[in-house]
Every structure is written in C-alpha cells, then in structure tokens.
N, CA, C and O atoms as CSV, one atom per row, in Angstrom:
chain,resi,resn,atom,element,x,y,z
A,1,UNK,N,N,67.352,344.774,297.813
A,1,UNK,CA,C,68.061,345.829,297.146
A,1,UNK,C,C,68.934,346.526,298.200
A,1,UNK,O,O,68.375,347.017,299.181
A,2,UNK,N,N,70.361,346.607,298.055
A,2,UNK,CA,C,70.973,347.329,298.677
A,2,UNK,C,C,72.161,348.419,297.977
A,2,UNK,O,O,72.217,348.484,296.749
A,3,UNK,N,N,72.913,349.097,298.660
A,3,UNK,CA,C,74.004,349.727,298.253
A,3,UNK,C,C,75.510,349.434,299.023
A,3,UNK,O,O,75.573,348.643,299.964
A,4,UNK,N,N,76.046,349.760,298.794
A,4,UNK,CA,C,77.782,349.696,299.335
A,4,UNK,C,C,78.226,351.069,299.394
A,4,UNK,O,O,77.972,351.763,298.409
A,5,UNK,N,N,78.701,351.471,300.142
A,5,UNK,CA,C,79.648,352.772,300.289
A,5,UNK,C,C,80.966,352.654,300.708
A,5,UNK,O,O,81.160,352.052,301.764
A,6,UNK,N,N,82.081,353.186,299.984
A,6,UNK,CA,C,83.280,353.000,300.619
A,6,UNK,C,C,84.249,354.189,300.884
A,6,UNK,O,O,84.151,355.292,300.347
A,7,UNK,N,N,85.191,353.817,301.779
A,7,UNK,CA,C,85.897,355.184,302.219
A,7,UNK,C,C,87.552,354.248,302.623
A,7,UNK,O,O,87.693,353.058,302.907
A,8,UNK,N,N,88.494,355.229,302.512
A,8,UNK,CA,C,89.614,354.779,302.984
A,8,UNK,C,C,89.266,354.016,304.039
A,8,UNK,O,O,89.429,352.806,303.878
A,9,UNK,N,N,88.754,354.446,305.262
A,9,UNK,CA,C,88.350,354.258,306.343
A,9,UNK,C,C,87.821,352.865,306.818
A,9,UNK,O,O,87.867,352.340,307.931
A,10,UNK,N,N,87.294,352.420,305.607
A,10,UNK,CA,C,86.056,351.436,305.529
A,10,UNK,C,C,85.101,351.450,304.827
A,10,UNK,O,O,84.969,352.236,303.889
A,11,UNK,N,N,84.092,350.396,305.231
A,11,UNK,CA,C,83.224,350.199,304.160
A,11,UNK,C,C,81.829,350.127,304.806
A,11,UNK,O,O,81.973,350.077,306.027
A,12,UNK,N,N,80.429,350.101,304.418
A,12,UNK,CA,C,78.984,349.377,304.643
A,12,UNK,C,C,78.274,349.286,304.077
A,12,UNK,O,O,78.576,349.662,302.944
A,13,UNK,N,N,77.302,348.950,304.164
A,13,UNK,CA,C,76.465,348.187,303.388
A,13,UNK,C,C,74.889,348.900,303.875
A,13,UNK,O,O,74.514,348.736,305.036
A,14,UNK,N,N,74.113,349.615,302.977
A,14,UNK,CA,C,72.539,349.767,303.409
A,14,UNK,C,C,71.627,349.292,302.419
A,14,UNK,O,O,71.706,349.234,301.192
A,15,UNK,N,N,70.524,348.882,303.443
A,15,UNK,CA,C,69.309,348.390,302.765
A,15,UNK,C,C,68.395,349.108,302.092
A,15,UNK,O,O,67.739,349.934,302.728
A,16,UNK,N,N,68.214,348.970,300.947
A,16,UNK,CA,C,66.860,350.011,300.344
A,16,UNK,C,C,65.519,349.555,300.308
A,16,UNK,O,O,64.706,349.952,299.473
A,17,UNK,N,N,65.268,348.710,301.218
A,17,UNK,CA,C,63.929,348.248,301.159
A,17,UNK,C,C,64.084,346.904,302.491
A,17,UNK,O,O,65.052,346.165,302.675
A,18,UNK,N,N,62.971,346.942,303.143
A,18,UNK,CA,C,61.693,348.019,302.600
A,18,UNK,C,C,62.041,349.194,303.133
A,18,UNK,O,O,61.262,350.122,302.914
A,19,UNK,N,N,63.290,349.482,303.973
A,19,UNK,CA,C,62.993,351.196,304.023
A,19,UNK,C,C,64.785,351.372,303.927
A,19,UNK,O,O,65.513,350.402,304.136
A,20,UNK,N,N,65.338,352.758,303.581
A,20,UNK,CA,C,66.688,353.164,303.739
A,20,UNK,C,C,67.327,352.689,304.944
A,20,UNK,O,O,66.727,353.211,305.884
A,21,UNK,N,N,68.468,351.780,305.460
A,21,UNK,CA,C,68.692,351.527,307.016
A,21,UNK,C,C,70.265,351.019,306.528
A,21,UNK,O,O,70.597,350.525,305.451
A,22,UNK,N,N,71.170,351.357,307.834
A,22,UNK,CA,C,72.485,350.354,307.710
A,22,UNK,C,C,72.259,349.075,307.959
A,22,UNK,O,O,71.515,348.704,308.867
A,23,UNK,N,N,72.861,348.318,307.202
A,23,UNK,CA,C,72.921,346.826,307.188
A,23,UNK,C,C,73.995,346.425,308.214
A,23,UNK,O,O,73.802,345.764,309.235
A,24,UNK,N,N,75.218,346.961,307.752
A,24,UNK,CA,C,76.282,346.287,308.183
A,24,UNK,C,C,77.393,347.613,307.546
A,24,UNK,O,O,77.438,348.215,306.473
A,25,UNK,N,N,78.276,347.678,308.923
A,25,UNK,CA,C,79.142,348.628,308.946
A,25,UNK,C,C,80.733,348.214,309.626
A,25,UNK,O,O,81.004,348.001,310.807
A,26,UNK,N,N,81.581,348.191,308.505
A,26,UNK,CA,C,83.339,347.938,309.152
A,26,UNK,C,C,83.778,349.037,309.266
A,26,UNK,O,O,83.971,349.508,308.145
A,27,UNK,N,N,84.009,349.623,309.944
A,27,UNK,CA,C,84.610,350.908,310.428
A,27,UNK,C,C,84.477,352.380,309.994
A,27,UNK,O,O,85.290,353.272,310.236
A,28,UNK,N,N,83.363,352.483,309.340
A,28,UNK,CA,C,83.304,354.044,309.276
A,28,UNK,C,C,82.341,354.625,310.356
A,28,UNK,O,O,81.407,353.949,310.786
A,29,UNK,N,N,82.559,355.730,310.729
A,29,UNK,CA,C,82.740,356.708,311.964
A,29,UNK,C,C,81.096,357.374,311.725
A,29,UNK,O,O,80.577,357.572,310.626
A,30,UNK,N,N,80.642,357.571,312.711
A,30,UNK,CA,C,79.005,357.948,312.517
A,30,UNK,C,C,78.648,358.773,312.220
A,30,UNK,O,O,77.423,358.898,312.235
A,31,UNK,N,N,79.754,360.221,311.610
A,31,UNK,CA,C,79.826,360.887,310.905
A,31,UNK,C,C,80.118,360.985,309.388
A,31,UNK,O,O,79.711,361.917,308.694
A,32,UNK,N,N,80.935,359.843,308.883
A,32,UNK,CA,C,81.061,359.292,307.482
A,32,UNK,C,C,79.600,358.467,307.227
A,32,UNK,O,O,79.083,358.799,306.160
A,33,UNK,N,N,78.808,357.427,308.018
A,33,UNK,CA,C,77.808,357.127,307.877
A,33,UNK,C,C,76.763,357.950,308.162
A,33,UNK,O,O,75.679,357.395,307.983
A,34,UNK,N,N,76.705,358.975,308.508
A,34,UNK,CA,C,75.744,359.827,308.131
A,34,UNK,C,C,75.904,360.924,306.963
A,34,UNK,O,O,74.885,361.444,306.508
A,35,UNK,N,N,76.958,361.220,306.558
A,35,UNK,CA,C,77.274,361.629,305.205
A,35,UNK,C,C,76.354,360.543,304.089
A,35,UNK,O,O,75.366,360.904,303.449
A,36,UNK,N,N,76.774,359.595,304.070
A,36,UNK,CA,C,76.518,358.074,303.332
A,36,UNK,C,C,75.051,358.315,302.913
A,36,UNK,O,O,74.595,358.539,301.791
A,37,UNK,N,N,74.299,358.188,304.368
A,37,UNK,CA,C,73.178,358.348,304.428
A,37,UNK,C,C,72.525,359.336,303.431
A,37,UNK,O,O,71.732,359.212,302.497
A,38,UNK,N,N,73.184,360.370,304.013
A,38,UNK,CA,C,71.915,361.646,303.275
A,38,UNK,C,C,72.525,361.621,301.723
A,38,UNK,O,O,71.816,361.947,300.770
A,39,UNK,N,N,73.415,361.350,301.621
A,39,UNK,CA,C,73.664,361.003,299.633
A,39,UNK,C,C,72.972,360.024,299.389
A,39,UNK,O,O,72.599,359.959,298.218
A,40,UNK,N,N,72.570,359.025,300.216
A,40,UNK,CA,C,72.012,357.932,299.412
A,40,UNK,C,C,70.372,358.451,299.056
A,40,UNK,O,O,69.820,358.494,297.957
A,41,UNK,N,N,69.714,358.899,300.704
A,41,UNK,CA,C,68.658,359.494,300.887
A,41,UNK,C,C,68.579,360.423,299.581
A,41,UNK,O,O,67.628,360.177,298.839
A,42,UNK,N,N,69.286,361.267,299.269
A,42,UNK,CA,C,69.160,362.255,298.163
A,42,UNK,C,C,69.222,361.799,296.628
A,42,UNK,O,O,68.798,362.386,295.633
A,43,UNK,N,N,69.945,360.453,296.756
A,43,UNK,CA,C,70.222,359.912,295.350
A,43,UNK,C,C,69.693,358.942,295.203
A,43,UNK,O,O,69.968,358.292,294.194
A,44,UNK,N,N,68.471,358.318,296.379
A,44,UNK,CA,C,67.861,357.181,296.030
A,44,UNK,C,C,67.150,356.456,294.794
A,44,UNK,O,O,67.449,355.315,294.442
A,45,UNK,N,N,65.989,357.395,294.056
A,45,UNK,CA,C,65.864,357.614,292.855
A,45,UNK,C,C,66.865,356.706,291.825
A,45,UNK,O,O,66.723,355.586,291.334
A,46,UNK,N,N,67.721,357.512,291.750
A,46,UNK,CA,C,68.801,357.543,290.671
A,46,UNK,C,C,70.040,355.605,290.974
A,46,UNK,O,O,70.684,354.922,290.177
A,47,UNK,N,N,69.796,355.487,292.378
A,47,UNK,CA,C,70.300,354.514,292.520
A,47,UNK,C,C,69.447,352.947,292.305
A,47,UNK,O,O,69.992,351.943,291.846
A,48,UNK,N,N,68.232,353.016,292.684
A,48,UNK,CA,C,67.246,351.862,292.507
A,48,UNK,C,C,67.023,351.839,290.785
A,48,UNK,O,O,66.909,350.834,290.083
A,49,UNK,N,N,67.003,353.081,290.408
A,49,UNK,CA,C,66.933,352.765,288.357
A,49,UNK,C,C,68.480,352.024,287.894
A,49,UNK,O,O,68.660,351.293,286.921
A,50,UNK,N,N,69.541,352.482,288.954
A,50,UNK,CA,C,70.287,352.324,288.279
A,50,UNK,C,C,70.781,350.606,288.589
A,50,UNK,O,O,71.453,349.928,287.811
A,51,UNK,N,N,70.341,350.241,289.686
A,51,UNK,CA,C,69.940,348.557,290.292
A,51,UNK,C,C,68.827,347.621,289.504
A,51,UNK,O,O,69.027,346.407,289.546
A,52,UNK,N,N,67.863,348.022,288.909
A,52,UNK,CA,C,67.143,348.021,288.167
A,52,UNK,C,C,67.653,347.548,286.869
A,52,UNK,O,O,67.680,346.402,286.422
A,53,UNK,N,N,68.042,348.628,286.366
A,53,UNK,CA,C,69.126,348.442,284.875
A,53,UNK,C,C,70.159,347.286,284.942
A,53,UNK,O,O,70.201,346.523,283.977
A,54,UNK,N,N,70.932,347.099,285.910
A,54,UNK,CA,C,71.744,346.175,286.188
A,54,UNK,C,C,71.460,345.322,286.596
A,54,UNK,O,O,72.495,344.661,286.679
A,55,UNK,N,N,70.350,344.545,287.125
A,55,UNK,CA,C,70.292,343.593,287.265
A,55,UNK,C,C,68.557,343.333,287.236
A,55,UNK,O,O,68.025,342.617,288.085
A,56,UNK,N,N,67.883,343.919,286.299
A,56,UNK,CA,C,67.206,343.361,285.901
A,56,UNK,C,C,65.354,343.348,286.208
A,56,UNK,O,O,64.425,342.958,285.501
A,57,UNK,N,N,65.398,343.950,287.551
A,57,UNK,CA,C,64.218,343.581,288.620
A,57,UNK,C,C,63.557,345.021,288.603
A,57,UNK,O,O,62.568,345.255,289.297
C-alpha cells in the first residue's frame, strides 16, 4: 500500500506499510516532504479506506 504526492516541483512516492516511510522522491525539497508527511500522517485513516475501496484489499 502506498501513496503519491505531487507538487509543481515534483513528485514521491510513500509506503504505508508496514510503517509510513518515503519510498522514492524526484525533487521535492525536505521541506515539501515533510509537509507530505504530516498530511499523510494525519490523513492516514481516511487514505488506506480510501485504497481499500479502490482496489479492493
């Protein structure tokens, strides 16, 4: 299970399991990826139901 985040800037990719982590990062700044972070951290919940729903698992 993962997510995508994107920005003018660029893009990455984090893992939701087994724990929240960057996967893979093209150019956003370690301040846009830590933004990323704590929305995902805060919206995790809401994002695994919504991975769930879509595809099934």
């Amino acid at each position: 299970m993962h997510v995508h985040v994107q920005h003018t800037s660029g893009e990455a990719k984090f893992w939701l399991e087994p724990a929240v982590e960057l996967a893979v990062n093209h150019g956003l700044s370690k301040q846009r990826l830590n933004v990323a972070l704590q929305l995902i951290l805060e919206h995790e919940h809401e994002i695994r139901e919504a991975w769930q729903a879509h595809f099934g698992r």
